[in-house]
PDBQT receptor file of N, H, CA, C and O in Angstrom, charges set to zero:
ATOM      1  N   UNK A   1      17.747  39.135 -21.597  1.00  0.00    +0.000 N 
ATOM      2  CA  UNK A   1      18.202  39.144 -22.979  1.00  0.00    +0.000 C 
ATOM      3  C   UNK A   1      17.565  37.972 -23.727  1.00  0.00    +0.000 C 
ATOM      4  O   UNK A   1      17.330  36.853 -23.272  1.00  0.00    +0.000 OA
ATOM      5  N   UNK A   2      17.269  38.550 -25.264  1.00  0.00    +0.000 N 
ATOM      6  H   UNK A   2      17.460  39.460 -25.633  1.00  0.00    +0.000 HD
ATOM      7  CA  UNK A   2      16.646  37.206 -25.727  1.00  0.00    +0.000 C 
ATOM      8  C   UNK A   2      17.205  36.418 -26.031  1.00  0.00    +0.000 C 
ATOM      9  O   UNK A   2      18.239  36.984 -26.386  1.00  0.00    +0.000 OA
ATOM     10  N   UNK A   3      17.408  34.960 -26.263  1.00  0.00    +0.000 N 
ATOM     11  H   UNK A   3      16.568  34.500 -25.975  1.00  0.00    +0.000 HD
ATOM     12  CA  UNK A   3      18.219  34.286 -27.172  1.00  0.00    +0.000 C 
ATOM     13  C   UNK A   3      17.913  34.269 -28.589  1.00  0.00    +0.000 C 
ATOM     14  O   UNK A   3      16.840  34.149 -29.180  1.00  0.00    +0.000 OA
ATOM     15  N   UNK A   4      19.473  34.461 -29.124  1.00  0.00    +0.000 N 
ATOM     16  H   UNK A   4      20.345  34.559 -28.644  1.00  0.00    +0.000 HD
ATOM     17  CA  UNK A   4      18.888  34.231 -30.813  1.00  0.00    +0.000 C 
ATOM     18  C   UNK A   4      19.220  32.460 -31.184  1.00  0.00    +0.000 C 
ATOM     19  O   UNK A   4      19.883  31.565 -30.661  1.00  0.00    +0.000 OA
ATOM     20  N   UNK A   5      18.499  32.576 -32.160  1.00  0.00    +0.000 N 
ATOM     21  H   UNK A   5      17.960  33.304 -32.585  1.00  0.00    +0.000 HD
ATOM     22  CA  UNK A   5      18.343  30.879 -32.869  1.00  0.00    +0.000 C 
ATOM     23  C   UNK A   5      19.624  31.181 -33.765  1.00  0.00    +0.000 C 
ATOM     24  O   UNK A   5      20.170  32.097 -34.380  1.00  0.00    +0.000 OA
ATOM     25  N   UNK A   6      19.812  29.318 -33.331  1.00  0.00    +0.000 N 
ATOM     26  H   UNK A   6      19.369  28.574 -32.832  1.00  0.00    +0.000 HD
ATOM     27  CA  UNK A   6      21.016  28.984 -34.187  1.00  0.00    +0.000 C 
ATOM     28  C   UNK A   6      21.274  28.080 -34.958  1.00  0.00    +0.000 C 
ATOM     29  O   UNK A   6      21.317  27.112 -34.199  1.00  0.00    +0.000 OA
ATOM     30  N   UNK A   7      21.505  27.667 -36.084  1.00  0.00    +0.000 N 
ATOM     31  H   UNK A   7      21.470  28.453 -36.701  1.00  0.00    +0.000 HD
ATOM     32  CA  UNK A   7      21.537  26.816 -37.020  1.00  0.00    +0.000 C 
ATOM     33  C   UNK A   7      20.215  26.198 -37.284  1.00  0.00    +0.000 C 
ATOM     34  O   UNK A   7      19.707  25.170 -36.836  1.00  0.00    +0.000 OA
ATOM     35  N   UNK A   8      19.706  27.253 -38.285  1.00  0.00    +0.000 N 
ATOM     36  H   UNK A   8      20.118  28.088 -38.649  1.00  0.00    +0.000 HD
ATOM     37  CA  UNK A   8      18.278  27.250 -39.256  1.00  0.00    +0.000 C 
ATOM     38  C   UNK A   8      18.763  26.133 -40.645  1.00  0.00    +0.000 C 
ATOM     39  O   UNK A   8      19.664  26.025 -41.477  1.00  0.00    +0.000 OA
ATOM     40  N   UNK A   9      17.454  25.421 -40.207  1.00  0.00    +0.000 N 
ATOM     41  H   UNK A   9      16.723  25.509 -39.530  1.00  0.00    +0.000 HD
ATOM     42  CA  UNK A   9      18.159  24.549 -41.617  1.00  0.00    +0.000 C 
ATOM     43  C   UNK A   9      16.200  24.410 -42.409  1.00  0.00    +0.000 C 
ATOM     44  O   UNK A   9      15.345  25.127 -41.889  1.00  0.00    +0.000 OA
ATOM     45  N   UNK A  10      15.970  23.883 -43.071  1.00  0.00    +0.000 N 
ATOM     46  H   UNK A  10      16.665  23.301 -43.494  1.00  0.00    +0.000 HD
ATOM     47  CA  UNK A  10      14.976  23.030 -44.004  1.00  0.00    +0.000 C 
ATOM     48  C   UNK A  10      14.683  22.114 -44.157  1.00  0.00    +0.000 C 
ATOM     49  O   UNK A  10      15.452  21.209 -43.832  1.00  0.00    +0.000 OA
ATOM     50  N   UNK A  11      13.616  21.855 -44.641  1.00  0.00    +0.000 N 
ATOM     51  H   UNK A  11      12.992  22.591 -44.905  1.00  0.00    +0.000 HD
ATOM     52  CA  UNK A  11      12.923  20.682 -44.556  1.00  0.00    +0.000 C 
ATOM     53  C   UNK A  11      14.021  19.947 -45.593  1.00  0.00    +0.000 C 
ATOM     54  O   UNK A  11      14.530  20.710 -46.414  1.00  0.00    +0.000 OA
ATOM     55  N   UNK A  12      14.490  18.356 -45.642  1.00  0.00    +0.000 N 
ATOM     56  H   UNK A  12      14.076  17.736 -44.975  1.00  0.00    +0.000 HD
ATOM     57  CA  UNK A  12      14.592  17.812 -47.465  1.00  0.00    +0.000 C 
ATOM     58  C   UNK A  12      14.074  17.783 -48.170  1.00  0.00    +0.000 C 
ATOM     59  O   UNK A  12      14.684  17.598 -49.224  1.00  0.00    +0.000 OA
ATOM     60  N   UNK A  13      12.422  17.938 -48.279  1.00  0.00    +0.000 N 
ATOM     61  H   UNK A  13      11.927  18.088 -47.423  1.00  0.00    +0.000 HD
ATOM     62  CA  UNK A  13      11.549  18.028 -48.693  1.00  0.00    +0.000 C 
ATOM     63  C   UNK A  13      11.274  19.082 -49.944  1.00  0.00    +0.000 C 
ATOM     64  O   UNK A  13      10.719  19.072 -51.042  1.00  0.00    +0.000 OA
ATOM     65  N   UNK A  14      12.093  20.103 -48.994  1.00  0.00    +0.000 N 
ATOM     66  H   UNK A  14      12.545  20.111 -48.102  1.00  0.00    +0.000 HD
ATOM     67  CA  UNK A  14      11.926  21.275 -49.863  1.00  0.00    +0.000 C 
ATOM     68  C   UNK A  14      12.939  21.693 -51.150  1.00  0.00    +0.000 C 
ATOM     69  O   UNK A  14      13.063  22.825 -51.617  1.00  0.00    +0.000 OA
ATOM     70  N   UNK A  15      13.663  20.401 -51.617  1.00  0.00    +0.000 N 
ATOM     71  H   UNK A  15      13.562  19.481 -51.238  1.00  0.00    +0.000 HD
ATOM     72  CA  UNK A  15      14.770  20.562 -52.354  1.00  0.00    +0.000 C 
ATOM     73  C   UNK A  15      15.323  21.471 -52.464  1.00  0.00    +0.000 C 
ATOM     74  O   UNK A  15      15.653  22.036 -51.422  1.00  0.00    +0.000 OA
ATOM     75  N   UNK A  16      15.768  22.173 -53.972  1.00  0.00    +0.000 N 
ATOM     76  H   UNK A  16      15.500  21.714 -54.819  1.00  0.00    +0.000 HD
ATOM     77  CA  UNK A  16      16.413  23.519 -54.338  1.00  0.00    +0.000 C 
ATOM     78  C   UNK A  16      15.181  24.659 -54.212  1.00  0.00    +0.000 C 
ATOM     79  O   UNK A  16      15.340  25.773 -54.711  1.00  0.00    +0.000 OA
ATOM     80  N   UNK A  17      14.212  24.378 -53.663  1.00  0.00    +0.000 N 
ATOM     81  H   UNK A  17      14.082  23.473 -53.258  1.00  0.00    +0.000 HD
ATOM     82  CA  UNK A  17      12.980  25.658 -53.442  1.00  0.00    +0.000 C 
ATOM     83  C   UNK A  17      13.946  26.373 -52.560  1.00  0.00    +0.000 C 
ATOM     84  O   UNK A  17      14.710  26.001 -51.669  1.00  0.00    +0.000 OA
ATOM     85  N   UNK A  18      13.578  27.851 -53.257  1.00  0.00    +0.000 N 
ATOM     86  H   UNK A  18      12.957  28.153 -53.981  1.00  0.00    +0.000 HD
ATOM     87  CA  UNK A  18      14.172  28.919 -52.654  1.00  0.00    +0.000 C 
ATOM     88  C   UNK A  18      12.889  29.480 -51.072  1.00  0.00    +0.000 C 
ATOM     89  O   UNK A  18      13.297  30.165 -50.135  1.00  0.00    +0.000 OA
ATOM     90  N   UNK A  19      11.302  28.926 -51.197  1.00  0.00    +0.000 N 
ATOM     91  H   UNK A  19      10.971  28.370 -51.958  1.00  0.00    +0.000 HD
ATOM     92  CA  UNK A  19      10.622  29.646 -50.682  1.00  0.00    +0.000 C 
ATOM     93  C   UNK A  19      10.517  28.229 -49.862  1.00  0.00    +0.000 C 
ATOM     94  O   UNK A  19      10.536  27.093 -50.337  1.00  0.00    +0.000 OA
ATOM     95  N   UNK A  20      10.384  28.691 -48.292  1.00  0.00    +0.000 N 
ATOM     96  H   UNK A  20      10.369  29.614 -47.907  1.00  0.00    +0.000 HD
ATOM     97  CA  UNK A  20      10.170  27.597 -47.571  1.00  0.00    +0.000 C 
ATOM     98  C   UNK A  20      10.308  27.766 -45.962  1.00  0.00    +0.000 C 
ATOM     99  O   UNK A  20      10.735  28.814 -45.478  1.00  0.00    +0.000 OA
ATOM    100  N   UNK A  21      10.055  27.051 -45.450  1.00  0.00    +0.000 N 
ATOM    101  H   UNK A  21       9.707  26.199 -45.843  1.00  0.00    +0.000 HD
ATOM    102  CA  UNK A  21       9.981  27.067 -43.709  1.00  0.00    +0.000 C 
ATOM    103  C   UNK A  21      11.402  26.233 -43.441  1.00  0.00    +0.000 C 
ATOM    104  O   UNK A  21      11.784  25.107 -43.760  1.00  0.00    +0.000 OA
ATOM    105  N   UNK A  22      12.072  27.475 -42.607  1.00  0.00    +0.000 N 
ATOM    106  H   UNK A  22      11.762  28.390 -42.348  1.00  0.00    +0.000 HD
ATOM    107  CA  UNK A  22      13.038  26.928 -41.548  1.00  0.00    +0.000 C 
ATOM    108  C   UNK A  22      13.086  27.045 -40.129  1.00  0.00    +0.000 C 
ATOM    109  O   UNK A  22      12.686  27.951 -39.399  1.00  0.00    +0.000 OA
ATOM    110  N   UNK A  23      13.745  25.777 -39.824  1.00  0.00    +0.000 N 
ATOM    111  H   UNK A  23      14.071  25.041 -40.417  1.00  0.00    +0.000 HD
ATOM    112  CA  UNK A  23      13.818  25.853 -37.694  1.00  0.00    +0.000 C 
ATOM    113  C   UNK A  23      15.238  26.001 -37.381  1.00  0.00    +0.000 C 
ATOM    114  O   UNK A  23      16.223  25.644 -38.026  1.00  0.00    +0.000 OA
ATOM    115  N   UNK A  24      15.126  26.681 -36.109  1.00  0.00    +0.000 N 
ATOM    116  H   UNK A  24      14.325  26.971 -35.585  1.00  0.00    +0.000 HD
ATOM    117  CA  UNK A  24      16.794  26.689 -35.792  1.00  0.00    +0.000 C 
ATOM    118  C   UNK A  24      15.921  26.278 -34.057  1.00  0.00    +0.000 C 
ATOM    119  O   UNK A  24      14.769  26.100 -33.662  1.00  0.00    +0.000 OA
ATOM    120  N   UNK A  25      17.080  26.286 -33.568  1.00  0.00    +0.000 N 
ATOM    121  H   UNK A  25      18.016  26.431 -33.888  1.00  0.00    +0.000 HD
ATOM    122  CA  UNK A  25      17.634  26.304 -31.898  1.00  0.00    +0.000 C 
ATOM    123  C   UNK A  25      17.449  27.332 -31.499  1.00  0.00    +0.000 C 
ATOM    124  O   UNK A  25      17.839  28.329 -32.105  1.00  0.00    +0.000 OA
ATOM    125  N   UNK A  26      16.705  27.395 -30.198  1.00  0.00    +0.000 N 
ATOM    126  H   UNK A  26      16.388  26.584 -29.705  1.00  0.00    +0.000 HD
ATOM    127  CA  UNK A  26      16.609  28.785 -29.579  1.00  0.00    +0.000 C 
ATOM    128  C   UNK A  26      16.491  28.139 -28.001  1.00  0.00    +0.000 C 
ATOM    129  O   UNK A  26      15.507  27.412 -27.873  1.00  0.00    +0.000 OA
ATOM    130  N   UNK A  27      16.895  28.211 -27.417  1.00  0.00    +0.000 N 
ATOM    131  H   UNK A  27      17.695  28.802 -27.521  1.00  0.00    +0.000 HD
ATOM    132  CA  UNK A  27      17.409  27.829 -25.793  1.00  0.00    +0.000 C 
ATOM    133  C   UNK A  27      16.556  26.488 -25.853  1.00  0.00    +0.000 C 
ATOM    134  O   UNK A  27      17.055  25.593 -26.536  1.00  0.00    +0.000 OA
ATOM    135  N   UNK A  28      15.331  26.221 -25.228  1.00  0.00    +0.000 N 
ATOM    136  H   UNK A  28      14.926  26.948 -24.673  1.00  0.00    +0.000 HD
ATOM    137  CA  UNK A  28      14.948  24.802 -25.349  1.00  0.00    +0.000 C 
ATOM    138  C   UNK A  28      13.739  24.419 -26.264  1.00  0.00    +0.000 C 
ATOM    139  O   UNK A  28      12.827  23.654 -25.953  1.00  0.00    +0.000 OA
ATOM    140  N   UNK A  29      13.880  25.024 -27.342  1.00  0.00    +0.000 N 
ATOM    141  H   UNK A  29      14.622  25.646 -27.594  1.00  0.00    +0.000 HD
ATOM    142  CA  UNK A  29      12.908  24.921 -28.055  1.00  0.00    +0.000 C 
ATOM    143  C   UNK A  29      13.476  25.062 -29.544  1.00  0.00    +0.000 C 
ATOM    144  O   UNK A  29      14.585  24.743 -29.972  1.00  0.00    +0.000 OA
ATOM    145  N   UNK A  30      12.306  25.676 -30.252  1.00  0.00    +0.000 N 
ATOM    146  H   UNK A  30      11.405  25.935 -29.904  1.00  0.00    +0.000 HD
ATOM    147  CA  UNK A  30      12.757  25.941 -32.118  1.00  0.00    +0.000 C 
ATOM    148  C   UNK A  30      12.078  27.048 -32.400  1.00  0.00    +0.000 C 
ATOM    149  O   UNK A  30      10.941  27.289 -31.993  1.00  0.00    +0.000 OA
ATOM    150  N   UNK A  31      12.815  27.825 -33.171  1.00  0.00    +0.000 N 
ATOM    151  H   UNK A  31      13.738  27.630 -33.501  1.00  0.00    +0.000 HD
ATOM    152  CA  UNK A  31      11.951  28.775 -33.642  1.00  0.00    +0.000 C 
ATOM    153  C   UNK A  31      11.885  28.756 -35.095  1.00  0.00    +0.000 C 
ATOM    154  O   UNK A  31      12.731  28.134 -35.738  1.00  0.00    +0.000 OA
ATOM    155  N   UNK A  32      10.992  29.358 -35.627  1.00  0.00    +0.000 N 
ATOM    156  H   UNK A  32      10.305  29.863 -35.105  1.00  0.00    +0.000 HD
ATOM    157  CA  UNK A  32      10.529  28.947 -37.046  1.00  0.00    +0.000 C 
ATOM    158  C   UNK A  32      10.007  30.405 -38.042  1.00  0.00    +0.000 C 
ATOM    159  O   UNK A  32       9.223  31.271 -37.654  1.00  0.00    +0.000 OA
ATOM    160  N   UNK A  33      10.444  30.370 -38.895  1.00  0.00    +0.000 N 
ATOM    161  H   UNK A  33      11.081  29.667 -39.211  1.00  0.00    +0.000 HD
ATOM    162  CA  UNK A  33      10.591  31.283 -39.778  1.00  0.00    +0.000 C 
ATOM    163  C   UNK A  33      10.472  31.248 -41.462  1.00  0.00    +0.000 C 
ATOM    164  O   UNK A  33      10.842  30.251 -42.081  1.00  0.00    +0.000 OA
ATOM    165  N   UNK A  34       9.967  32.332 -42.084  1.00  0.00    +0.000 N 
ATOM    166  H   UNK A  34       9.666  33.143 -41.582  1.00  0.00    +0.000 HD
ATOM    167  CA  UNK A  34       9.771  32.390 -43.357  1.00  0.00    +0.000 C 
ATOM    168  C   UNK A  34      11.122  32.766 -44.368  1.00  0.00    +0.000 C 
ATOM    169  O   UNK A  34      11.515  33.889 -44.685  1.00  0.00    +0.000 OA
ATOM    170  N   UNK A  35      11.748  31.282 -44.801  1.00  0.00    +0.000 N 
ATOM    171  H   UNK A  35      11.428  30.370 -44.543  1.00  0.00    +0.000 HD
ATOM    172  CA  UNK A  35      12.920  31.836 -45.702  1.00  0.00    +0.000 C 
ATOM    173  C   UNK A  35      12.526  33.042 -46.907  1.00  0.00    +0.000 C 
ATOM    174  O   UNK A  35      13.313  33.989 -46.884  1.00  0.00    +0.000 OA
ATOM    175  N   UNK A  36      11.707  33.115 -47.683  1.00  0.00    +0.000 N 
ATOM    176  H   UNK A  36      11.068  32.346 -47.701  1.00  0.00    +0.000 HD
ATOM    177  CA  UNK A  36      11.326  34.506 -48.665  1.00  0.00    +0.000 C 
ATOM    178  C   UNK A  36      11.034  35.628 -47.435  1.00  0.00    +0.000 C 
ATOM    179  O   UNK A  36      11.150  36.663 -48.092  1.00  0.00    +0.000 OA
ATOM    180  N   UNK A  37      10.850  35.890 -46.612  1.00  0.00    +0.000 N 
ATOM    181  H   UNK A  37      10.756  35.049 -46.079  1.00  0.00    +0.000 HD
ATOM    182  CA  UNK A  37      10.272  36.984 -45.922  1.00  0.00    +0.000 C 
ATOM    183  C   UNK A  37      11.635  37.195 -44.612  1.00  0.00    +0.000 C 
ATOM    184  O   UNK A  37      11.184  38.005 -43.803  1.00  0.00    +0.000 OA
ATOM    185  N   UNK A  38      13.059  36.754 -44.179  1.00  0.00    +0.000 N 
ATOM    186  H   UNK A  38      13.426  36.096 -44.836  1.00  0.00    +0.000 HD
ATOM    187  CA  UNK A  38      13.446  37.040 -43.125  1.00  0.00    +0.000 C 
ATOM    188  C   UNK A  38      13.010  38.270 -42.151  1.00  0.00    +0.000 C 
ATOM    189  O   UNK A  38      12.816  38.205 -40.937  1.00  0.00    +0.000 OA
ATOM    190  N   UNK A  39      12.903  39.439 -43.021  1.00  0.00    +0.000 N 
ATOM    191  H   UNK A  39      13.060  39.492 -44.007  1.00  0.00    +0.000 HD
ATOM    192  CA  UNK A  39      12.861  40.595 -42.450  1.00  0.00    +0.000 C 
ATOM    193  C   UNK A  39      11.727  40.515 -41.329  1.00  0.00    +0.000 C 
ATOM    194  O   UNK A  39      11.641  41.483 -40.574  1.00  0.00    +0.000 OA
ATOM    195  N   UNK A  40      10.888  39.490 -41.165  1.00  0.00    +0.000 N 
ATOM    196  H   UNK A  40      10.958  38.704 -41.778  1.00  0.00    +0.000 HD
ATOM    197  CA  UNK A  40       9.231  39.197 -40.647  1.00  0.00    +0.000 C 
ATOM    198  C   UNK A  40       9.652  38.679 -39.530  1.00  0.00    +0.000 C 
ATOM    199  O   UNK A  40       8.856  37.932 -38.962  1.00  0.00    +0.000 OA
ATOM    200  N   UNK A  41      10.315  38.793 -39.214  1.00  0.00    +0.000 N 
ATOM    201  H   UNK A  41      10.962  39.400 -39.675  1.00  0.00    +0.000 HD
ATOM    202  CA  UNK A  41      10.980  37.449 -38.207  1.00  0.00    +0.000 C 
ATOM    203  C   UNK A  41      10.800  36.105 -37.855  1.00  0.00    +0.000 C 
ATOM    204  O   UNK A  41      10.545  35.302 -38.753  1.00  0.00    +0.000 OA
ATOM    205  N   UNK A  42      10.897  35.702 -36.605  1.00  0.00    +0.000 N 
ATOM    206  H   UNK A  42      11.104  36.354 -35.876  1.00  0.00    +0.000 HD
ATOM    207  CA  UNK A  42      10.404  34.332 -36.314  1.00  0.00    +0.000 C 
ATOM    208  C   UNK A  42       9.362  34.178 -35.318  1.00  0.00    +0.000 C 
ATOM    209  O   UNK A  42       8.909  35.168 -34.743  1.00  0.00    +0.000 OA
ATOM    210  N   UNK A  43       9.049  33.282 -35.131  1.00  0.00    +0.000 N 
ATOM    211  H   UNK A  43       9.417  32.478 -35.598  1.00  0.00    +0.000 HD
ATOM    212  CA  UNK A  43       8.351  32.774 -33.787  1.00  0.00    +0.000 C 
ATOM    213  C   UNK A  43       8.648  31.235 -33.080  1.00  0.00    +0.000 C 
ATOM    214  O   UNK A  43       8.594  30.145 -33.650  1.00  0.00    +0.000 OA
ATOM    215  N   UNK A  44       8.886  31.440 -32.047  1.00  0.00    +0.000 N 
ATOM    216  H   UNK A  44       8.930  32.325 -31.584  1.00  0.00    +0.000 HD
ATOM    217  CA  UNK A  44       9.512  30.359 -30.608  1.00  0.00    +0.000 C 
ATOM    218  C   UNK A  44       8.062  29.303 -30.398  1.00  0.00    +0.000 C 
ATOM    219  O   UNK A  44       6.879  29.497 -30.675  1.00  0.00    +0.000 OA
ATOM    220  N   UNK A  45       8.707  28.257 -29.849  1.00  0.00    +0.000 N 
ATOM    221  H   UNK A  45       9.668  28.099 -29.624  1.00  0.00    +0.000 HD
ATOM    222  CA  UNK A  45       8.071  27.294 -29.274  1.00  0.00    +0.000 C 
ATOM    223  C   UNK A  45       8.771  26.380 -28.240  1.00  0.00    +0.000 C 
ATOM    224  O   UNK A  45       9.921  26.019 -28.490  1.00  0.00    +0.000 OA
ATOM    225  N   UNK A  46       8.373  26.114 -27.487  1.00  0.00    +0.000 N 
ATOM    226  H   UNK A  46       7.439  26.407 -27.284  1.00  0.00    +0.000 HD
ATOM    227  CA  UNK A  46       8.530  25.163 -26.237  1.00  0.00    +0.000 C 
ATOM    228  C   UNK A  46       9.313  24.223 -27.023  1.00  0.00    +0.000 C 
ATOM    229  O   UNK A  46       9.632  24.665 -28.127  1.00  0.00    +0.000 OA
ATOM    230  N   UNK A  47       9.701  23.068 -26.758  1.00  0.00    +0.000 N 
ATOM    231  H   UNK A  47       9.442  22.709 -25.862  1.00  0.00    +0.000 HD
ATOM    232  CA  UNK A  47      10.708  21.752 -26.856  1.00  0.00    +0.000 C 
ATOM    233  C   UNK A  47       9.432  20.935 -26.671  1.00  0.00    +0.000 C 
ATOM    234  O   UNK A  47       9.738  19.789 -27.001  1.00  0.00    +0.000 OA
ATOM    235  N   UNK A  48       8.196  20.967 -26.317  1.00  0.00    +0.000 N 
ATOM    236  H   UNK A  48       7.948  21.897 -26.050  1.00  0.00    +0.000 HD
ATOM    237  CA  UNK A  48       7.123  20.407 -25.848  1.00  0.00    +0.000 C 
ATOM    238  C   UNK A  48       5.811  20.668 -27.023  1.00  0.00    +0.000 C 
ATOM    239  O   UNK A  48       4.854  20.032 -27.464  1.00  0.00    +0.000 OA
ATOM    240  N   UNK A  49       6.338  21.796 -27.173  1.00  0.00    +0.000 N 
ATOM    241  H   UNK A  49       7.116  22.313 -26.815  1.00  0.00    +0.000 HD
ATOM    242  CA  UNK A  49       5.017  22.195 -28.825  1.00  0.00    +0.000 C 
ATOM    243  C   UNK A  49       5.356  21.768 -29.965  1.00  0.00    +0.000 C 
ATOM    244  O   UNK A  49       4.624  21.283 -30.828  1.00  0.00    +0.000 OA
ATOM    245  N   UNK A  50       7.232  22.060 -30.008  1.00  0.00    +0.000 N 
ATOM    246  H   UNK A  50       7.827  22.454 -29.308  1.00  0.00    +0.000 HD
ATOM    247  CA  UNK A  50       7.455  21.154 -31.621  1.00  0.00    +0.000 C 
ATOM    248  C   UNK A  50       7.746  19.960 -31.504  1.00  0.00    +0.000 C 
ATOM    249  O   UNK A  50       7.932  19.366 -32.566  1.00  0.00    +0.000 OA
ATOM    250  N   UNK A  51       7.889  19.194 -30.252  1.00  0.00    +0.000 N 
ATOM    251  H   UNK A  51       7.738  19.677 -29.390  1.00  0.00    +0.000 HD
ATOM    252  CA  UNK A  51       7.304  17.948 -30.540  1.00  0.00    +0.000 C 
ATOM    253  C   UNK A  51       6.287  17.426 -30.974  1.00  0.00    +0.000 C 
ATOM    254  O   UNK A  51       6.296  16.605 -31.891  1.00  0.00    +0.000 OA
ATOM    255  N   UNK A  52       5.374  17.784 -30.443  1.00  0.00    +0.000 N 
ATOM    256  H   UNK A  52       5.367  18.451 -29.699  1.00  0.00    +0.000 HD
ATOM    257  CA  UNK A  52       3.709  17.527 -30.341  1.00  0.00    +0.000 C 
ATOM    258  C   UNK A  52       3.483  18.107 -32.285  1.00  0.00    +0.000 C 
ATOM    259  O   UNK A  52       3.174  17.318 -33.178  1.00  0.00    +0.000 OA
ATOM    260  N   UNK A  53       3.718  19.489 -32.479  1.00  0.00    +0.000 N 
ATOM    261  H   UNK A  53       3.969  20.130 -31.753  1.00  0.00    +0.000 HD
ATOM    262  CA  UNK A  53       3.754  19.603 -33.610  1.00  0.00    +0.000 C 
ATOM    263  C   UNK A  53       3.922  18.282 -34.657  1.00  0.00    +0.000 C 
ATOM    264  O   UNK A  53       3.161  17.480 -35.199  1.00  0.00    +0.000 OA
ATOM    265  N   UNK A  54       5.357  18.539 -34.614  1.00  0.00    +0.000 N 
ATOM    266  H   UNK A  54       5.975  19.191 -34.174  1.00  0.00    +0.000 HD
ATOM    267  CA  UNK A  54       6.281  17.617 -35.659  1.00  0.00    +0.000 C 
ATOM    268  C   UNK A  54       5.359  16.227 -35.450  1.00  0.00    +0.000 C 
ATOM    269  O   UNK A  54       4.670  16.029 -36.451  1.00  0.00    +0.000 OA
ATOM    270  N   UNK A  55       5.246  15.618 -34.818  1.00  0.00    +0.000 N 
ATOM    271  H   UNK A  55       5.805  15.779 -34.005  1.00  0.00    +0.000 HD
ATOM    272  CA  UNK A  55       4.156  14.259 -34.377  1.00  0.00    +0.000 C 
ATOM    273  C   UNK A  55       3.023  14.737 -34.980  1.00  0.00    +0.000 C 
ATOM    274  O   UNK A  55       2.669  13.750 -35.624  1.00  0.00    +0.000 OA
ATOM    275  N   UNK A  56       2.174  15.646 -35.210  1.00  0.00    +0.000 N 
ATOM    276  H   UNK A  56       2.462  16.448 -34.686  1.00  0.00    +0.000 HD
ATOM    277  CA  UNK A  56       0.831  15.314 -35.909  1.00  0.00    +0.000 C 
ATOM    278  C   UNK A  56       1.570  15.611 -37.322  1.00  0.00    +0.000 C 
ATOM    279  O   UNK A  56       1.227  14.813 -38.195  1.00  0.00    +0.000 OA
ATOM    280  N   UNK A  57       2.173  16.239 -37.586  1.00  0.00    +0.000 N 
ATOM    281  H   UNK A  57       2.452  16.887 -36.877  1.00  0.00    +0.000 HD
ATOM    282  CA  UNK A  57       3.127  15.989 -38.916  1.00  0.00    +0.000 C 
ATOM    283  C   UNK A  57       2.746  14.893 -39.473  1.00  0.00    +0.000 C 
ATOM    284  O   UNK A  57       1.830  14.578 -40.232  1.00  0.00    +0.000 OA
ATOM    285  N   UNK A  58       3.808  14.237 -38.847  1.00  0.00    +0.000 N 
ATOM    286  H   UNK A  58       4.552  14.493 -38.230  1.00  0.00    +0.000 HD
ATOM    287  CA  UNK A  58       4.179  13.353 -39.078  1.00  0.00    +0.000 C 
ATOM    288  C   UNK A  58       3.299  11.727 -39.318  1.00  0.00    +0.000 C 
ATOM    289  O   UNK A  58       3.562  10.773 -40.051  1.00  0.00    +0.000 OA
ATOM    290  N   UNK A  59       1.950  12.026 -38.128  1.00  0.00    +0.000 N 
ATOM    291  H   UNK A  59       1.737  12.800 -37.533  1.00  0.00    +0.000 HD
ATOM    292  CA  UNK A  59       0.884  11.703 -38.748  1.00  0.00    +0.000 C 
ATOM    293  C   UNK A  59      -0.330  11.441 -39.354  1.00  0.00    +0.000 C 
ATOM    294  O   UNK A  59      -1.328  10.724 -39.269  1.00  0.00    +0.000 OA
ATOM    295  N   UNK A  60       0.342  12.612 -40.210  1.00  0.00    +0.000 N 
ATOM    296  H   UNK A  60       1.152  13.194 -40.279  1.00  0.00    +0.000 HD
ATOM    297  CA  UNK A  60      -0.757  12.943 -41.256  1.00  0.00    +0.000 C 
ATOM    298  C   UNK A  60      -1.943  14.150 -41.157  1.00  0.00    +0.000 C 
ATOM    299  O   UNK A  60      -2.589  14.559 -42.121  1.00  0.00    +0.000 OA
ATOM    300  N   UNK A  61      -2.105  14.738 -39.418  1.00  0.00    +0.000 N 
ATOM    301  H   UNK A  61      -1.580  14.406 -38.634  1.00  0.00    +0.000 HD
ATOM    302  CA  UNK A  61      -3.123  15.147 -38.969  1.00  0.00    +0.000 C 
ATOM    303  C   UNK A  61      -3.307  16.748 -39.822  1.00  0.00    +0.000 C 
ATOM    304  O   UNK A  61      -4.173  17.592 -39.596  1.00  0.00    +0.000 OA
ATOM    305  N   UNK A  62      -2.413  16.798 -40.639  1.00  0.00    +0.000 N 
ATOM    306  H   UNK A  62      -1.709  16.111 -40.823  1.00  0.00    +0.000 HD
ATOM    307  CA  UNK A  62      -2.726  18.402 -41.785  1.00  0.00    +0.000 C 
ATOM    308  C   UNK A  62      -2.806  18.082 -42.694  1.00  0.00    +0.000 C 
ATOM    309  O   UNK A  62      -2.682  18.948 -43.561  1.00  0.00    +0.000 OA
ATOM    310  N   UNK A  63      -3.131  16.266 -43.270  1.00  0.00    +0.000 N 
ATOM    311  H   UNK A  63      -3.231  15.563 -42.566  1.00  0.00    +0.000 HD
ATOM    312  CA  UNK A  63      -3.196  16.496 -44.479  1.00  0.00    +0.000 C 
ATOM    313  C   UNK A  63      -4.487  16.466 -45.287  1.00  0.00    +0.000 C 
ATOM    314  O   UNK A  63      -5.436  15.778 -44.914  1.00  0.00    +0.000 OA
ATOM    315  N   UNK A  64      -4.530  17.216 -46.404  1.00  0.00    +0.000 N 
ATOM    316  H   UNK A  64      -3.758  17.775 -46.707  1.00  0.00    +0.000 HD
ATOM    317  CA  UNK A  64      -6.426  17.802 -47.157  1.00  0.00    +0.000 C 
ATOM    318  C   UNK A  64      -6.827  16.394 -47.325  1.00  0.00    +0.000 C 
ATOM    319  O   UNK A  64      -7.940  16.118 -47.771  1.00  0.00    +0.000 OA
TER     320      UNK A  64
């Protein structure tokens, strides 16, 4: 059985924007999803990818 994700939240970033990326909990990882599009679903990651993720985030490594 799959697990579903639980408590999807947003960036602060994204203030009162209605269009935006949310993560929830999904067994040991996050899954991540398009708030304008739910119907699209989500996609999972390791506890090990959205770290690594969130860290080049964080510095800087996507920005133009």
């Amino acid at each position: 059985m799959k697990a579903v994700p639980t408590g999807w939240r947003k960036s602060t970033h994204s203030g009162q924007q209605v269009s935006c990326v949310e993560v929830g909990s999904v067994g040991s990882g996050a899954a991540v999803r398009d708030s304008k599009n739910l119907e699209a679903g989500y996609f999972t990651t390791t506890s090990r990818q959205w770290r690594l993720f969130v860290g080049a985030l964080k510095a800087g490594r996507f920005e133009r």
